[in-house]
N, C-alpha and C positions, 0 to 999 in steps of 0.2 A: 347565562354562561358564567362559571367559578372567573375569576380574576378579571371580569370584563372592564372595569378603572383600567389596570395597569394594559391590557390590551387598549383601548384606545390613545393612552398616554403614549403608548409606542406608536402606533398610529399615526398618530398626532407630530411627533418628533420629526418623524420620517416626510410626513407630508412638505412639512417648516422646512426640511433642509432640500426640497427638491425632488424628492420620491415620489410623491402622489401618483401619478398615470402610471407608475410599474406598481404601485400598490394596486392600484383598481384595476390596470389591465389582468392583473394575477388572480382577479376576480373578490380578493380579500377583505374588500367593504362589504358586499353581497354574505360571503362567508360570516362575517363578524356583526351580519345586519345595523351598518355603521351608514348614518346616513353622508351621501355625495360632497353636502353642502361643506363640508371637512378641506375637500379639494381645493376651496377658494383661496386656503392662504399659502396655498404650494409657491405661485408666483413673487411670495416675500423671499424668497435664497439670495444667497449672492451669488451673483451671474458668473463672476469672474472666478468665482469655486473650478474647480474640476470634480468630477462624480467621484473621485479617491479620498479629496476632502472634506468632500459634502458628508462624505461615507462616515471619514473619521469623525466628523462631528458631531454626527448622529448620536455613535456608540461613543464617545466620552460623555454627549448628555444625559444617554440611558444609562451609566452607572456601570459599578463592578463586573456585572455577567455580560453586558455586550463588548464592555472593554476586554476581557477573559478572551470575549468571541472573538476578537478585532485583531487582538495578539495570535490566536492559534490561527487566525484566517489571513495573515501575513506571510504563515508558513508555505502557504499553498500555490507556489507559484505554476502548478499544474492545473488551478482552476481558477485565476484571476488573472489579470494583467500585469504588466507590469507597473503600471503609474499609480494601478491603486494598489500593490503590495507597496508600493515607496511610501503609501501615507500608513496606513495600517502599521508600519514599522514602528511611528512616531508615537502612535498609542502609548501613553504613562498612565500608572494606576493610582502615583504619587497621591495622594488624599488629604487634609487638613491633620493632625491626629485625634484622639478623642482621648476627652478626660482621664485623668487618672484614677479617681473612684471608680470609673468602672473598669478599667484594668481591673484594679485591687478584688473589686468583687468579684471579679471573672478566675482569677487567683485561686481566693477563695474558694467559691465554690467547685470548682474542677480540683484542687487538692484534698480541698475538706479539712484547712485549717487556714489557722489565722497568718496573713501575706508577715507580719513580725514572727512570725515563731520560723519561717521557712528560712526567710534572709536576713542576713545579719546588713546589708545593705539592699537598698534598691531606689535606683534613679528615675525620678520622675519624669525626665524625659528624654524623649525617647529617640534612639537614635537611626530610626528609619520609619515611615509610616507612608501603608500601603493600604489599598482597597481589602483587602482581606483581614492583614490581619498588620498589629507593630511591633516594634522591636525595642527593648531597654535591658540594657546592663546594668547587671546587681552580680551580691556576692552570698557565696551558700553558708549557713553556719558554720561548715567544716575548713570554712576558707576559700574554698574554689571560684576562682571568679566564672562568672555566665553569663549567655547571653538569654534572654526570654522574651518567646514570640510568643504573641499573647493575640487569637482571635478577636475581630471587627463584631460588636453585638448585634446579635440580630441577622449579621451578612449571611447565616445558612442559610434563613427564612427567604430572604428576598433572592436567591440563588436558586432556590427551591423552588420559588414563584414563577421565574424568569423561563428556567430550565423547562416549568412545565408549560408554560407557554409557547416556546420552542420548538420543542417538541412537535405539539397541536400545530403548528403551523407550519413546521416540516413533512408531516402528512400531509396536510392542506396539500400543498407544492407538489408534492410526489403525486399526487391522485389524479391534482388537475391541469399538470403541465408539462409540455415536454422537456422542459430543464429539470424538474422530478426527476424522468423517468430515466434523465440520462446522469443525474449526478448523483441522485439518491439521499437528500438531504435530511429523511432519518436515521440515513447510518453515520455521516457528519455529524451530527446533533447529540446521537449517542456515545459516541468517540468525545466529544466536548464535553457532555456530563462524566463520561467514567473519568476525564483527566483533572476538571475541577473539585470533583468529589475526593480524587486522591489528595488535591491541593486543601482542603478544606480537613482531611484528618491528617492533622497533624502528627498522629503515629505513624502514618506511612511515610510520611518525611523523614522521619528518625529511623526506621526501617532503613529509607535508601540510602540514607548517611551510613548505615551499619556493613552493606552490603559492597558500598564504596569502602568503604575501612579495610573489608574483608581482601576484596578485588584487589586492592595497592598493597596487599601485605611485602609484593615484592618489589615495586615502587618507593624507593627508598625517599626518593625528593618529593613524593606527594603528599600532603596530610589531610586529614578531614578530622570536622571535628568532633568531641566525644558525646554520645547523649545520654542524658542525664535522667534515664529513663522511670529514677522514684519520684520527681515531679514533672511527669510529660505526660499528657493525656489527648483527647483530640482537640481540644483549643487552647490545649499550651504545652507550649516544647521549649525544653532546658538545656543549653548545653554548654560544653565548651568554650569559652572564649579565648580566641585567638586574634592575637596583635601581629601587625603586620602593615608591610607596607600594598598603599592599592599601585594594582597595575600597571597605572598611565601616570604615577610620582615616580619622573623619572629623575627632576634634584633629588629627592631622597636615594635614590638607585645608588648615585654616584657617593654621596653621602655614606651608604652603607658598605662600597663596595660591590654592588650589586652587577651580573653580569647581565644584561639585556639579551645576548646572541642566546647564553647557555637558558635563559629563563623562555623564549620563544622556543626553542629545541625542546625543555624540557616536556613543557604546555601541549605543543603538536604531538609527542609520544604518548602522555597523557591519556591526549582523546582518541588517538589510533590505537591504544592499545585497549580502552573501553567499547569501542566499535569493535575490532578483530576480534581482540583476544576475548573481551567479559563478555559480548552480546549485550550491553547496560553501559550507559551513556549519560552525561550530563546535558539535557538538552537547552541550558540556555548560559552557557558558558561566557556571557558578555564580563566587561572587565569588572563590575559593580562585583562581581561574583568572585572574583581572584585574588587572594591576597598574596603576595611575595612575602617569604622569611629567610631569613639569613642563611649564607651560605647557600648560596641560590634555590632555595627550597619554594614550593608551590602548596597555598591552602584552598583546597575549593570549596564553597561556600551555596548553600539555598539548594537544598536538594527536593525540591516542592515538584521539580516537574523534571522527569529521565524519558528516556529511550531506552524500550527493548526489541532486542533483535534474538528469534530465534536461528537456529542454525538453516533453515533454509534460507530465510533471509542475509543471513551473514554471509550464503553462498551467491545468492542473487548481488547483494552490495558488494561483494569479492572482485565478481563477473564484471558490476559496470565499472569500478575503479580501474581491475585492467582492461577492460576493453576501453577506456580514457588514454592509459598511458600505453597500449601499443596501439591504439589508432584504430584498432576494431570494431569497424560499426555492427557487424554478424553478432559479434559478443553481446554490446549493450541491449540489444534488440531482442536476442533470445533470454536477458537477463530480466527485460522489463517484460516480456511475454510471459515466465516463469510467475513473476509477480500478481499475476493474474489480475492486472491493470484495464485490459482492453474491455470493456464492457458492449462493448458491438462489434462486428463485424468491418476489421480495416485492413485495407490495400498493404500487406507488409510489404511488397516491393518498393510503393511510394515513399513510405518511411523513412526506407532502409535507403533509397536515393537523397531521401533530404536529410539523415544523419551521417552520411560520406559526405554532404556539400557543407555539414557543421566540420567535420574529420577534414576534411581538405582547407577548410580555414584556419585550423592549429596546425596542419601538417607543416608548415615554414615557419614554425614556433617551438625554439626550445624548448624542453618541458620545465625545463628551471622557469623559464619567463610565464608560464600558462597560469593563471588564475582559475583554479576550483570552483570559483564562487561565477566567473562569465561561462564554464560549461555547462555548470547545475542550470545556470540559468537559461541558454539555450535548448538543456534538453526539456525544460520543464514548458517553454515557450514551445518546441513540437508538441508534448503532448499536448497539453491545452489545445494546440490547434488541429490533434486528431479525436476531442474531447478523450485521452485517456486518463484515467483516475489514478495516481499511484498512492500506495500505501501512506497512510498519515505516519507512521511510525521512520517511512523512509523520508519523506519532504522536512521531518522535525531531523529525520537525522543530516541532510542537504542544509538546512538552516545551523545546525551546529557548528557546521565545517566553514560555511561562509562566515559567522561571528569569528570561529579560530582564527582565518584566514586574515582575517581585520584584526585583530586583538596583533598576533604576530607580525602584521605587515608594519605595525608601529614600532614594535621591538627590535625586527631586524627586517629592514625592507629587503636585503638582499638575501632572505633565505624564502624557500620553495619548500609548502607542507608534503609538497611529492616525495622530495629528497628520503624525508621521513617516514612517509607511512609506506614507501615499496618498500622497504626489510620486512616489515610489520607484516603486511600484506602476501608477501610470498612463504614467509613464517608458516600464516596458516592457509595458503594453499596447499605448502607441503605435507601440512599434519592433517589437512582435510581428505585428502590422498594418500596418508602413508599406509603400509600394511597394518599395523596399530587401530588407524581407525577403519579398517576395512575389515578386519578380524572383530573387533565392538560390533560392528554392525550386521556381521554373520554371527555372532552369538546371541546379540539381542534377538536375532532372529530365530535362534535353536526351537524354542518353543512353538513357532506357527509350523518352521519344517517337520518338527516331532509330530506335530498333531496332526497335518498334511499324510506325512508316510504312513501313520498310525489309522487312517481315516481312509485310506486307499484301498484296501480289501475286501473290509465289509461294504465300502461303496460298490466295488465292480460285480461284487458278489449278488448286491443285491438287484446290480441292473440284468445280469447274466438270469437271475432267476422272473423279472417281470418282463423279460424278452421272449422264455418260455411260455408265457399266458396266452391262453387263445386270443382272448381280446385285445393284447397289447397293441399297440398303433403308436408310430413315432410321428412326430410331428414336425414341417420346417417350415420357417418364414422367412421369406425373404424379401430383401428392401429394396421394391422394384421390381417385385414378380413378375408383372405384367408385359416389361420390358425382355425381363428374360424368356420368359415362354414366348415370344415374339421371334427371338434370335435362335430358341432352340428349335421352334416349328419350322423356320427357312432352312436352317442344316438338314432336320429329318427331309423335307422334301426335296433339296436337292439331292442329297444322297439316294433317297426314290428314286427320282427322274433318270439320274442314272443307271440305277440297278436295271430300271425296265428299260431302257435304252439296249444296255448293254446284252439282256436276257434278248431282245428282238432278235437282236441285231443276231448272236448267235443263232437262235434257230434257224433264221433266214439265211444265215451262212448255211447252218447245216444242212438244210434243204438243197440249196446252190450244190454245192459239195456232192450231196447226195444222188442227186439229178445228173451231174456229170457223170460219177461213175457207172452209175447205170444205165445211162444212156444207148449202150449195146444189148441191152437185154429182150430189147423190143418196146412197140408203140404205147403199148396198154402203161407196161410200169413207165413210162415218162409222161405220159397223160395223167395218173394218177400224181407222179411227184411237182408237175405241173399245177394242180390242182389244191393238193396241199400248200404248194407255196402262195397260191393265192388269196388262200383260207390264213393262212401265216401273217400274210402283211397284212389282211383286213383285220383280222385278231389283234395284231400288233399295232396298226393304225390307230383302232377301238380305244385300247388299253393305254396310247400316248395320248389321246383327245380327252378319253377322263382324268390322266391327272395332271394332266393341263390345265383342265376345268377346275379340278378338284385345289390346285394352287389358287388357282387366280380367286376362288373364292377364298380362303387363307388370308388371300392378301400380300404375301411373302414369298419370295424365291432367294 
């Protein structure tokens, strides 16, 4: 088997921190044909770990792609607990840094010239260094200062390695267990590759930064910075440098004049307005990422990893926001059913009673006082406990709001990101509704109605003509036939039973009738109509006994 070292090595980790019996119950020794004897050093853990610890120790021992895993699988508080998102949050990717010659030649060769002929400066060290990739300021011939993030050597390869191990093991799971079949930990896996892979080219970084630039053209307080895209390739990205103050130097604030209330305000519209308005989000908006500039301006920073949100979704995230702030559990319910979350078969009335019993615990709670970050986490604590799966794109965006929420609770404890994002929020309910977009979406549609009305004559045309065919035959099926010809065969026969009832039942009249009036005419004709009447009821007797019979074999009345 390709990479079977680094498979047992992982193995092996997992056993050390405690794991073994879910590794072997999973059948994954047999799978990896990994002998038992591995399981003996399970019992070295530390006891007084919790499984959230043990977890995270694992993924810091296994390096860059589990730590990667450990950070996106923090998000998830729809498919984990809560005590292991609390350690998974702790995952740092913080790393040693590595030499400077091979910066230079990494430089080098992704420019295609020599690191002196690019900068007229460049500081060897570095001022952040991460599992992927690190960071140092220099200055450009033309003067411009920059910042340059310079890819981890090698990190694609072992990414690559990991990834495809992952992978192989995520099938594993799905084939042969029913937490496969109910989480689906190839589409996990693959959502984790397509978002490191963005994180690893560095042009889409510079993309998103582009695309933020574009977005805030009317965000006057926001900046991002410039990229410098004649030395930016995918393991190295040039840009702009911006100075500034960090978020949580708040003697500097006072220092600068800096407003606190106005710089939390600004931040919360920000992100509302990237969620409503752009559909594109910063998804990890912690303070490391935020610089404050003068004149209470906002720089955001590390655009490696965003949220996007299409317009169905934006209408879905709409839905639970207000169904949060007026209390609407019908709302959030058909919001997250929308989402197409439920992956089996659930009781929505059950649901829907224990998201009124979350709704009835905020109901004696101003909305000013309500925390974003304790609802997300309740709703995310149902689904988990109805295994529903929601969108990775929505749980990154529920993690964005909770960092906001924290980042501002520091700035200004007494303000409520509510306050904020309802203008935002009704903004584009009303333009999700206006005639504007209701007219866009009748003429986007012109084309299928043209082709529709266009496509209707020679249709009928031609059914009109293979109706005329001798042989023509129509066909129907129906879901449940069996039942229905059950229920039509009891109709036809009581409506039988009565016809002939009622046919007897006449002629015996008529006879009766008949008989009277004639009765004067003499013996003969009352003998004969006597006679007939007796022929009458045995005939009519006859004719109720068979389809009497003829029911009761049916079966139905």
């Amino acid at each position: 088997m390709k990479h079977i070292k680094r498979y047992r090595q992982i193995i092996q980790v997992f056993i050390k921190h405690g794991f073994g019996t879910i590794v072997d119950n999973l059948g994954i020794l047999s799978y990896l044909k990994i002998k038992r004897h591995l399981l003996k050093g399970e019992n070295s853990y530390d006891k007084k770990l919790n499984i959230g610890e043990r977890l995270r120790l694992a993924l810091e021992e296994l390096g860059p792609t589990f730590v990667k895993l450990g950070q996106i699988l923090s998000t998830r508080q729809d498919i984990l607990p809560q005590y292991i998102i609390r350690e998974l949050e702790k995952l740092q990717d913080e790393v040693p840094p590595f030499p400077f010659h091979e910066i230079k030649s990494i430089i080098e060769s992704e420019l295609n010239d020599d690191l002196e002929n690019i900068f007229a400066e460049f500081d060897e060290k570095p001022i952040a260094a991460a599992s992927i990739a690190q960071v140092h300021v220099a200055r450009l011939k033309s003067g411009m200062k920059v910042v340059v993030k310079v890819q981890r050597p090698g990190i694609e390869r072992i990414i690559d390695q990991d990834l495809s191990i992952l992978e192989d093991l995520a099938q594993f799971i799905d084939k042969h267990t029913k937490y496969g079949r109910l989480y689906n930990f190839s589409k996990m896996i693959e959502e984790f590759k397509n978002t490191l892979f963005n994180e690893l080219d560095f042009t889409v970084e510079g993309e998103n930064a582009d695309t933020f630039k574009k977005n805030f053209r009317r965000d006057k307080n926001i900046k991002v910075p410039e990229i410098n895209w004649i030395y930016t390739t995918r393991r190295v990205l040039t840009m702009e440098y911006i100075e500034g103050i960090r978020l949580r130097d708040f003697y500097a604030f006072e220092e600068e004049g800096i407003d606190r209330k106005i710089i939390a305000r600004n931040l919360s519209k920000s992100i509302f307005n990237q969620i409503f308005r752009d559909g594109f989000f910063h998804a990890d908006p912690h303070p490391g990422n935020i610089m404050i500039l003068p004149k209470n301006n906002i720089a955001l920073l590390d655009f490696g990893m965003v949220g996007k949100l299409n317009e169905d979704r934006k209408i879905q995230f709409l839905k639970i926001f207000l169904g949060i702030s007026f209390r609407d559990s019908k709302l959030i319910i058909r919001a997250i059913m929308s989402l197409g979350a439920m992956t089996q078969r659930v009781n929505i009335k059950k649901i829907e009673r224990d998201l009124n019993s979350i709704r009835d615990t905020y109901l004696s709670i101003p909305l000013n006082d309500i925390k974003i970050g304790n609802i997300f986490r309740d709703i995310f604590e149902l689904a988990f406990s109805y295994n529903i799966i929601l969108p990775a794109e929505f749980t990154m965006l529920a993690k964005s709001l909770v960092t906001l929420e924290g980042a501002v609770a520091e700035l200004d404890p007494e303000m409520n990101i509510f306050e904020v994002a309802e203008p935002i929020a009704r903004r584009l309910m009303f333009k999700l509704y206006s005639p504007e977009k209701f007219m866009k979406g009748f003429l986007a549609g012109m084309v299928d109605y043209g082709n529709l009305l266009k496509e209707v004559p020679s249709s009928m045309l031609n059914f009109i003509n293979k109706m005329e065919e001798e042989d023509y035959t129509l066909q129907f099926s129906l879901k449940g036939n069996e039942d229905t010809i059950k229920r039509i065969d009891k109709i036809a026969n009581r409506i039988s039973f009565s016809l002939v009832l009622l046919a007897v039942s006449i002629i015996i009249a008529g006879i009766i009738i008949g008989s009277g009036m004639s009765a004067h005419t003499g013996v003969e004709i009352y003998l004969l109509n006597l006679a007939v009447l007796k022929i009458g009821l045995v005939v009519g007797g006859l004719i109720v006994i068979w389809l009497v019979l003829s029911i009761f074999r049916s079966g139905s009345l």
